[in-house]
C-alpha positions in Angstrom: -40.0 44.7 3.7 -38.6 43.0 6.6 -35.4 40.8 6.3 -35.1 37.7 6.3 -32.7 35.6 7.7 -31.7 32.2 7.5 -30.5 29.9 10.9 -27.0 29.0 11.1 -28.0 25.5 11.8 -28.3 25.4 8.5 -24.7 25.9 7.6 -23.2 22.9 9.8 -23.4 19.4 9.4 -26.3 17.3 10.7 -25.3 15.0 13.6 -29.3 13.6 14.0 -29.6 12.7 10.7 -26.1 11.9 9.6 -25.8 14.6 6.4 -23.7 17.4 6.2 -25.4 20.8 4.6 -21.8 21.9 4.4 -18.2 20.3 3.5 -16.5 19.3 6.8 -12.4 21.0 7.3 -10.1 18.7 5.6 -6.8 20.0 7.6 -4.9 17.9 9.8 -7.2 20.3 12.6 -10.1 17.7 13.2 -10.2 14.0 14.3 -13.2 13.0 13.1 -15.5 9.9 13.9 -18.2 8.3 13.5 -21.3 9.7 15.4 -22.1 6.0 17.1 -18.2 5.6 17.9 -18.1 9.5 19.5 -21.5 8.6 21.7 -19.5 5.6 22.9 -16.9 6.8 23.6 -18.3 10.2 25.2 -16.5 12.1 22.6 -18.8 15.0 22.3 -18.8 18.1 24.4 -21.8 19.4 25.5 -22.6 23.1 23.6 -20.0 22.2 21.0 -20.5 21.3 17.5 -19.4 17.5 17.3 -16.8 16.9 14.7 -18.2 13.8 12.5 -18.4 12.3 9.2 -21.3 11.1 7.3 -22.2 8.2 9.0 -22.2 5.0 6.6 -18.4 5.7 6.1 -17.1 2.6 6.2 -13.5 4.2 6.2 -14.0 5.1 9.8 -16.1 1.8 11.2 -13.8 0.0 13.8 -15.1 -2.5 16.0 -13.8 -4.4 18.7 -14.6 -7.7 17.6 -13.1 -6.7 13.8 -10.5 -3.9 14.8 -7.7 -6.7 13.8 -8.6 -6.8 10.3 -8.5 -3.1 9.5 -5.6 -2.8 7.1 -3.7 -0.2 9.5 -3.5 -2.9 12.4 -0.4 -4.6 11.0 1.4 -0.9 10.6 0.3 -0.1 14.2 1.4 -3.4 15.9 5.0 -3.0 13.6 5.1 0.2 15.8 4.2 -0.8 19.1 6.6 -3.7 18.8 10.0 -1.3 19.2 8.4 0.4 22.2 7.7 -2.5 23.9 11.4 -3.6 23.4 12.6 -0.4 25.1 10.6 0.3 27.7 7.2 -0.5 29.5 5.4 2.6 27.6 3.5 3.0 24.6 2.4 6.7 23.2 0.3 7.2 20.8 2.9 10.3 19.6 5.4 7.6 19.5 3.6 5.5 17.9 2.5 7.7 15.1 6.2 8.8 14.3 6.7 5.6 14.1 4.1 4.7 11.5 5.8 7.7 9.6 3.0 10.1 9.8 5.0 12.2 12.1 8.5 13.4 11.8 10.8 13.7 15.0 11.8 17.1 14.2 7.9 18.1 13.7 7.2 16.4 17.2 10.2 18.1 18.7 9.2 21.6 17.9 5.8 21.1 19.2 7.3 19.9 22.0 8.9 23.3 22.3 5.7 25.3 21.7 7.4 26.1 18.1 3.7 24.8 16.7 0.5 25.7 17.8 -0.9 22.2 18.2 0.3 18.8 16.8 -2.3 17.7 14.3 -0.8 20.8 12.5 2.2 18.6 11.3 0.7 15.6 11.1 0.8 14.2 7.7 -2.5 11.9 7.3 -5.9 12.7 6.5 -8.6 12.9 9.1 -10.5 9.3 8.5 -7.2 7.5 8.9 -6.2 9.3 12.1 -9.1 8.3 13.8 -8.6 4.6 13.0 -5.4 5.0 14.7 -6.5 6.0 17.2 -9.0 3.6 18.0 -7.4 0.7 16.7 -4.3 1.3 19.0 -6.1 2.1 22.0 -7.9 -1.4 21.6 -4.8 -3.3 20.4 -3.5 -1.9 23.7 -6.3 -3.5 25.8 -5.6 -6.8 23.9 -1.7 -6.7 25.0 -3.0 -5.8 29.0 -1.5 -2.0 29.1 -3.1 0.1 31.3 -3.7 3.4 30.2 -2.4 6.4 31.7 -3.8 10.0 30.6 -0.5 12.5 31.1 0.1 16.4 30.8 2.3 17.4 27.6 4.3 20.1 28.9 6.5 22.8 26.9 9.7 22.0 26.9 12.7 24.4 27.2 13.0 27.8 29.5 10.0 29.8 30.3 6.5 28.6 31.3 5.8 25.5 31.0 2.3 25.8 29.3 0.3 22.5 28.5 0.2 21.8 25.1 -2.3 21.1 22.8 -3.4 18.1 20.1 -5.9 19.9 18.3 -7.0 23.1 16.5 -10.0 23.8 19.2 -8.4 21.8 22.5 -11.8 19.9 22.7 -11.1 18.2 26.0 -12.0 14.4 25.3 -9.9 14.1 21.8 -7.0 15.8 23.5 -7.7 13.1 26.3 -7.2 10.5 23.4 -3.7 11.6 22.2 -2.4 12.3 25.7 -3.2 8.6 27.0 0.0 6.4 27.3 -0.3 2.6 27.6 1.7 1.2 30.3 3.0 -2.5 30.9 2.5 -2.7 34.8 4.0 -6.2 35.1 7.3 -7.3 36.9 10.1 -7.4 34.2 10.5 -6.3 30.6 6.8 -6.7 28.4 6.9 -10.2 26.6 4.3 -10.3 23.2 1.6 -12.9 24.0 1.8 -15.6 21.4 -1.2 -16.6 19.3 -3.1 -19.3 18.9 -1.6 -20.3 15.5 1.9 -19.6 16.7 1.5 -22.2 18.7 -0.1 -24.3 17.1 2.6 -23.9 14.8 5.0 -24.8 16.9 3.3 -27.8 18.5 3.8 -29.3 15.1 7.0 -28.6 15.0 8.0 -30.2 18.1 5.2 -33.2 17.0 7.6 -33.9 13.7 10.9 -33.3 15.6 10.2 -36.3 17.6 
């Protein structure tokens, strides 16, 4: 009797219909999103197996229009804030240690090729890591950086061989981490005042009078 055997398209998840047949890694080795975000954003590779959740999560849904009322925004802009103060630079490495997510020393010794890639030691689970992604890179666009992709190099003696975000080095998500947002205006970076703010302080001057 001939065998038979089953397709191995069987034992991944389903990016056309939005299942998975099989549980997705849970390790700090995939930045998952959703599979209308990754199409927008050119996020998968052609020949590779796309790294998604179920679509429907509403965990991972970040919009644009609605990206200031995910409850992660406030954390990120309290982290952008300091950079901005210091410098004309904002990296999303930066950013996550200072969210908390990422220690110094963790960053350091991937810096020195001491860990294989970074989303090794980075302490958050997959759904949130991809909303920080995306809601810094649009908070970015909001403040007018420009964004900037840039090598990560080893540090120290020896080679200096590029270093990688993620488990597999798929080229677009390591594009993702690697891309600074830079202030290119004269002077130090000012944060644009909002419409309430003022407002706020229109009155203020109104009842000084």
């Amino acid at each position: 009797m001939a065998k038979t055997h089953l397709p191995l398209a069987n034992s991944v998840p389903s990016v056309i219909s939005g299942r998975a047949d099989a549980a997705l890694p849970t390790c700090a080795g995939v930045l998952p999103a959703l599979e209308t975000e990754m199409e927008n954003d050119n996020w998968m590779s052609e020949g590779k197996q796309p790294r998604v959740l179920k679509e429907g999560n509403s965990a991972t849904m970040v919009s644009v229009e609605e990206y200031k009322n995910d409850p992660l925004y406030p954390r990120i802009v309290r982290a952008v804030v300091p950079l901005l103060a210091r410098g004309k630079v904002v990296a999303p490495v930066d950013v996550l240690v200072g969210m908390g997510i990422l220690e110094k020393s963790k960053l350091e010794d991937w810096r020195f090729g001491r860990v294989p890639y970074l989303e090794k030691v980075i302490t958050c689970n997959l759904t949130r890591l991809s909303r920080i992604l995306r809601v810094l890179r649009y908070h970015c666009h909001d403040l007018k950086l420009v964004p900037s992709v840039t090598v990560y190099k080893r540090w120290g003696k020896g080679c200096k061989q590029q270093l990688r975000f993620t488990k597999t080095g798929d080229v677009k998500i390591e594009e993702a981490y690697s891309r600074h947002f830079v202030w290119s205006g004269k002077g130090p970076f000012h944060m644009p005042v909002s419409r309430r703010e003022k407002d706020s302080r229109g009155s203020e001057i109104d009842e000084g009078k």
